[in-house]
N, C-alpha and C positions, 0 to 999 in steps of 0.2 A: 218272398217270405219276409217274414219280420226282419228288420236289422239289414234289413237289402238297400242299397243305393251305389249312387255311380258319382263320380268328379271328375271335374276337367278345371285347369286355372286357363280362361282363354285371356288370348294378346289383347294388345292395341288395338281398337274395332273402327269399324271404318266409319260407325257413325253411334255413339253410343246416346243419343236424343231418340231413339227410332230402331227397335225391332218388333220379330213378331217370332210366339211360340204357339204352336199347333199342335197336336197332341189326340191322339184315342185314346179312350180309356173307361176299362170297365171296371165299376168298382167291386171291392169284396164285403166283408162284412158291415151291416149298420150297427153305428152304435160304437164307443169306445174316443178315443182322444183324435187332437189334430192330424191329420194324415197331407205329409208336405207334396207336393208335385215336385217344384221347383224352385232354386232358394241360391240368392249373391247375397256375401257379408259375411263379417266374420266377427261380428258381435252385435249386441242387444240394441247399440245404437245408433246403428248403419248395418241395414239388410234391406231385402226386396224377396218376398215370397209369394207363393200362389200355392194355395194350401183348399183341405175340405174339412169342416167341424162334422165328424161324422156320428155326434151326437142330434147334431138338426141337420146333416146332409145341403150345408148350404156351402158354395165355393165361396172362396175370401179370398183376396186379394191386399195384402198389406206392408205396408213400407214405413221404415224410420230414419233420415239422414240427421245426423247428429242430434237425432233426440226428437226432430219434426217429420212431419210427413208431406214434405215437397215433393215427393215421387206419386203421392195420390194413395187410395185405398177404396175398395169396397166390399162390400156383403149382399151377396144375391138373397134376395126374397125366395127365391125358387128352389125345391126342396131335391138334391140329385140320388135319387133312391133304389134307383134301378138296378139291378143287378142281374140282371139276366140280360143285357145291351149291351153295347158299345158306344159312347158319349164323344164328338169332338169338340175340345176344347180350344177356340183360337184367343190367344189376345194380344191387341194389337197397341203398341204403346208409341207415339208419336208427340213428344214433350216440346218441337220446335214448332206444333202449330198455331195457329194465332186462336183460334177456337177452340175453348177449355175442354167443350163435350166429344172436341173429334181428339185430343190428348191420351183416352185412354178407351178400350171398345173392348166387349168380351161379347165373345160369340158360341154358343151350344147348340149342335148340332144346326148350325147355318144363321140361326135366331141371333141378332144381335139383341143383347141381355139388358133391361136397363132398372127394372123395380127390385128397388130395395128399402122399399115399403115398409115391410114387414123384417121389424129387429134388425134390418141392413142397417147399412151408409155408402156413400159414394161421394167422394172427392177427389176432382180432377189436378194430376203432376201440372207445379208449377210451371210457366212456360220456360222453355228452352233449360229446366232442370237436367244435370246429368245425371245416368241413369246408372245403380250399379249394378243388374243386369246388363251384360253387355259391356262391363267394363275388365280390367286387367287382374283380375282377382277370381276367384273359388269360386265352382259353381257346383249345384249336387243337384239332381235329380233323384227324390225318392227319401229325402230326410233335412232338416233344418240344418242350414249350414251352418248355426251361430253355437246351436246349445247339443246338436249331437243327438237331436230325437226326432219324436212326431214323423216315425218312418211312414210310408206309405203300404197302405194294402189295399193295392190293386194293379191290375194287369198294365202297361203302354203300351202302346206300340203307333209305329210313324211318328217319331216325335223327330219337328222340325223345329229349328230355332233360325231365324233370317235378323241380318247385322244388316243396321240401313234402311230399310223399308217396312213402313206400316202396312201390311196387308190385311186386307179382310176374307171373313172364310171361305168364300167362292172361291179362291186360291187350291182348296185343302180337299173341301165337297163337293157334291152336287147333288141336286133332289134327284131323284131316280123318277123317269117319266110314267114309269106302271104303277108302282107301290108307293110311290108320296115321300120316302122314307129319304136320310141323309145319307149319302151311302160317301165313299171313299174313292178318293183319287189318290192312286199307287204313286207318281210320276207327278208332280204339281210343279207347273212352271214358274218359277221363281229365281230370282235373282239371292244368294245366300249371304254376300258378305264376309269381312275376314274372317268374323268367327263364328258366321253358319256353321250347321250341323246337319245333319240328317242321319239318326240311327235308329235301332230296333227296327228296323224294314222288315225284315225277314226273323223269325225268330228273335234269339238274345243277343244277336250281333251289336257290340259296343261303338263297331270301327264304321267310319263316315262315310256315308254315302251320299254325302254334296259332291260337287267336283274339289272343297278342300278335303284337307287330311286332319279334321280335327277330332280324333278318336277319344272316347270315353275308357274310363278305367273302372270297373267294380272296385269302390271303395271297402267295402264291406258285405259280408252276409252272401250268398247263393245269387244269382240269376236265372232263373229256371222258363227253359223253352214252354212255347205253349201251341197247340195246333190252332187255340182258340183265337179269333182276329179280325177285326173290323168285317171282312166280307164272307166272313164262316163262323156263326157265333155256336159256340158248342153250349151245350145242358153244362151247368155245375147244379149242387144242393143250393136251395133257397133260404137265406138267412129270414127273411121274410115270413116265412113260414115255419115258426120256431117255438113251439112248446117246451123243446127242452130245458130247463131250469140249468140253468150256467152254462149251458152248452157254447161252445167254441167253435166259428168258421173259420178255417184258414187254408193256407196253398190255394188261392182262387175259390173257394168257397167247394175245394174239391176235399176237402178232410174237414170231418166232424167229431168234435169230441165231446160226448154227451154229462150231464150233470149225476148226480147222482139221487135226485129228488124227484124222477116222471117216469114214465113207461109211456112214451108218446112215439111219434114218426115224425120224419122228414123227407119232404116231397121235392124234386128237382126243377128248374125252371122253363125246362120245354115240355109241354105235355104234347099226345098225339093223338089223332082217331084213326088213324091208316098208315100204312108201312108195315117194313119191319125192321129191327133196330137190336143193336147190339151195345152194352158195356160189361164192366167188371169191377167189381167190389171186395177189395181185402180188408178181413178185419183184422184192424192194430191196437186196440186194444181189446182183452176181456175176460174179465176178473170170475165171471164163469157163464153158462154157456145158454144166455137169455138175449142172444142180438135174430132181428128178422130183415129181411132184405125181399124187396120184391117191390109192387108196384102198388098204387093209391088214383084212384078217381077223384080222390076230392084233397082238399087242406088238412088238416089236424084242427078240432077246434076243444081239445081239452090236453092238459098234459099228463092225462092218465088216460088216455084212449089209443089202444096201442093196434099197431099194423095189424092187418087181418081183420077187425072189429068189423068193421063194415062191411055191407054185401059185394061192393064190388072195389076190396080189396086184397089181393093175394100175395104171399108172402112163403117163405120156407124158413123154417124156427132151425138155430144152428145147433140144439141140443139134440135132435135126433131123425132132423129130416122131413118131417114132417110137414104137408102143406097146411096153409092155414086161410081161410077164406069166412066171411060171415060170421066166427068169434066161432068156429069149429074147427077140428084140425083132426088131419088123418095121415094115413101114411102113403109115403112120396119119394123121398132120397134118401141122400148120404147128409149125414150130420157134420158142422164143420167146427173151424174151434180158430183160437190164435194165428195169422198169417197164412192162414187158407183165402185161396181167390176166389172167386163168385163168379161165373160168368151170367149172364142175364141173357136171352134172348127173345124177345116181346115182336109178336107176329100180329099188330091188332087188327089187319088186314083178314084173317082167318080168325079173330079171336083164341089167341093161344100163344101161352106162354110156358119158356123152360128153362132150366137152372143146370148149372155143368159145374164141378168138386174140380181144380188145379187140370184143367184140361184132361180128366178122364172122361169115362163117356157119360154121355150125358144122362140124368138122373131120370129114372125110371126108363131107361132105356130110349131115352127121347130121340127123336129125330126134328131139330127144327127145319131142315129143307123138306119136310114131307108135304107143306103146304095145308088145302085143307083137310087131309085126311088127320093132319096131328098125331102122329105117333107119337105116346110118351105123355103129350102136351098136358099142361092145366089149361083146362078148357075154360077162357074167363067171358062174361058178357060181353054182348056187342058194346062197343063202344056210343054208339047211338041211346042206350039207355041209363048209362051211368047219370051220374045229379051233372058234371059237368060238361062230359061228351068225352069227354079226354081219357087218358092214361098218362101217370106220373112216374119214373122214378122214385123208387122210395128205401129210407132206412128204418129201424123203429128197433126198440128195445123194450121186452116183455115185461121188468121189472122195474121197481123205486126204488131199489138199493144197490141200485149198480151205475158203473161209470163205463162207458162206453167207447171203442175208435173205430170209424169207419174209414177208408182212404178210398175215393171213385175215380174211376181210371173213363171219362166219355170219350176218350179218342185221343188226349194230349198225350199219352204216351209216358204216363207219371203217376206212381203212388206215394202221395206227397211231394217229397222233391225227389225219389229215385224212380229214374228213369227203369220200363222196361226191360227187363234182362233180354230179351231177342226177338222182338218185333215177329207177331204171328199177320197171316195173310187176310187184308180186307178187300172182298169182293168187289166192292164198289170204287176203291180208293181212298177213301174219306177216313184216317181217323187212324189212330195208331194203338193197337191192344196186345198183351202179352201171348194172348194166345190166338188161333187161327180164328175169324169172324167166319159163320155160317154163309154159305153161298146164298146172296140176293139180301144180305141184312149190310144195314149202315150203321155210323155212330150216328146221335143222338144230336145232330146241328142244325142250321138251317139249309146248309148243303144237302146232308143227308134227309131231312124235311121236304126238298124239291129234285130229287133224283124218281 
């Protein structure tokens, strides 16, 4: 969450010309000010950061020693926008080589990075500069060490930092030989240095899993667990796809809080054509009783086109239960209101989907294990005929004079930053929800995707 970051002041390093920081990282919201990774210095005229302007989605790289920039700096060309992914960031900093261009490397997703074309720069640390990453001073992960801002929003995890050794990302990844794709190496053989690190492995653990003991401290603000993680990417909402007029992504792009000028939708970042799949949707805020929650085949493309409108999108209206499909609506459930859960269970295998009130039973008497027979179900088109093939996640608010909160629970086991009150049973394993998951349904990830 906002205002989150971590510090550490590390030692004496065994080689402070020469480390390398590795990093996953899936962003959250586009759009908005600097969001810092990582940051030494403790004022405007000596620092070293590695930051994202997530107004152009470009990573930067920037350094000032006494007012110059002997440490080097750049500005990727390349726009990091993604938000439905996981990104590995390596960069490799080696100030004692004799070769300017081998002095500094950035690597995403295995790619060593070099155009910065377009509104960059790129300048290579003086030779055999010291570096003050890596030196005996303040280090923060997740906010600017100098001025106390520019937190980060977005997710880490496996963040290595190596004391001594310039590695490159074959270290960190590797291409996956079926799917092409950069996938993640749990275990990366490396050598760490006095003041390597190795945290966030596992969840929000601060404490070091190098063979040293150099353990991070939540400086500030929440750390909030995530099931979501390099080799299990879970669904959040899609900033991307955003009609709402001021609307707000935050916690991971899992709470939405909508503006008060549209009656639009928001659609989540896995779609599907087959399975069956499970989440949950509390609303946190609402000023009265115009929120829809259900699923979407396509994008949004006006901000007054609201859930339902289209033929093959269905929805349940929280004023009085009601299904809503094709810009008709009839009746279906229970009506819900402030801090009511939502379960959702989306069968597109059978075409057919059901809605469940704080784990009573399910609305219209549903049965989602009933298969194709559907008992209960809203019957939705095959997925084969919708305009994209898919089914989306979706939230959406009937009115333009209301303000909106949605909080989406895909499996991390969190509505917003509050965790689950008691962990309900999922069939498959995958994914953590407040309430019991239908037998044969999963969350909403790439796990759950290939089960």
């Amino acid at each position: 969450m906002a205002s989150t970051y971590l510090t550490r002041t590390l030692g004496t390093p065994t080689n402070n010309k020469k480390w390398t920081l590795s990093a996953w990282i899936k962003k959250g919201h586009i759009g908005g000010d600097i969001n810092t990774l990582f940051s030494a210095g403790g004022d405007s005229s000596n620092y070293q950061q590695i930051w994202s302007n997530y107004n152009s989605g470009q990573l930067q790289y920037y350094s000032q020693v006494s007012g110059g920039s002997a440490l080097g700096s750049f500005r990727l060309s390349n726009r990091l926008r993604d938000v439905s992914g996981w990104y590995n960031l390596v960069i490799s900093f080696d100030s004692a080589n004799v070769t300017d261009s081998e002095r500094l490397k950035i690597y995403i997703n295995g790619n060593q990075e070099l155009d910065t074309s377009v509104g960059g720069d790129l300048t290579y640390p003086t030779q055999n500069q010291a570096s003050l990453i890596n030196s005996a001073i303040e280090h923060t992960i997740g906010k600017d060490s100098y001025r106390n801002a520019s937190y980060l929003d977005s997710s880490v995890s496996h963040l290595h930092f190596i004391d001594g050794t310039a590695y490159d990302a074959s270290y960190f990844g590797e291409t996956d030989a079926t799917t092409g794709e950069w996938k993640i190496k749990t275990s990366p053989s490396v050598t760490y240095g006095t003041n390597g690190f190795f945290i966030l492995k596992d969840g929000n653990s601060v404490t070091d899993q190098s063979p040293n003991t150099n353990n991070f401290t939540v400086g500030g603000g929440t750390l909030t667990k995530t099931e979501d993680s390099p080799d299990n990417v879970f669904a959040t909402m899609n900033p991307l796809d955003n009609f709402w007029a001021g609307g707000t992504f935050t916690n991971g792009n899992n709470t939405i809080a909508t503006g008060s000028s549209t009656a639009s939708y928001s659609t989540g970042t896995l779609g599907v054509n087959t399975g069956k799949f499970y989440w949950e949707v509390k609303v946190s805020s609402l000023p009265s009783d115009v929120s829809l929650i259900g699923i979407a085949s396509e994008l949004t493309t006006s901000n007054s086109k609201t859930l339902g409108t289209n033929a093959t999108d269905y929805a349940v209206y929280s004023y009085n239960g009601n299904k809503i499909n094709g810009g008709n609506s009839s009746s279906y459930g229970n009506s819900f209101t402030l801090n009511d859960i939502i379960s959702v269970a989306l069968d597109v295998t059978n075409s057919k989907l059901y809605f469940r009130k704080n784990n009573d039973a399910w609305m219209n008497s549903g049965n989602p294990e009933s298969g194709s027979t559907g008992t209960g179900a809203i019957s939705i088109a095959s997925s084969s005929t919708t305009p994209t093939g898919f089914y989306f996640p979706s939230v959406g608010d009937w009115s333009m004079s209301n303000s909106l909160g949605f909080q989406i629970n895909f499996g991390n086991g969190y509505f917003g930053t509050t965790a689950v009150s008691s962990a309900g049973t999922n069939a498959s394993g995958n994914g953590i929800f407040e309430f019991d998951c239908p037998t044969g349904f999963t969350a909403l990830s790439t796990k759950g995707l290939n089960l």
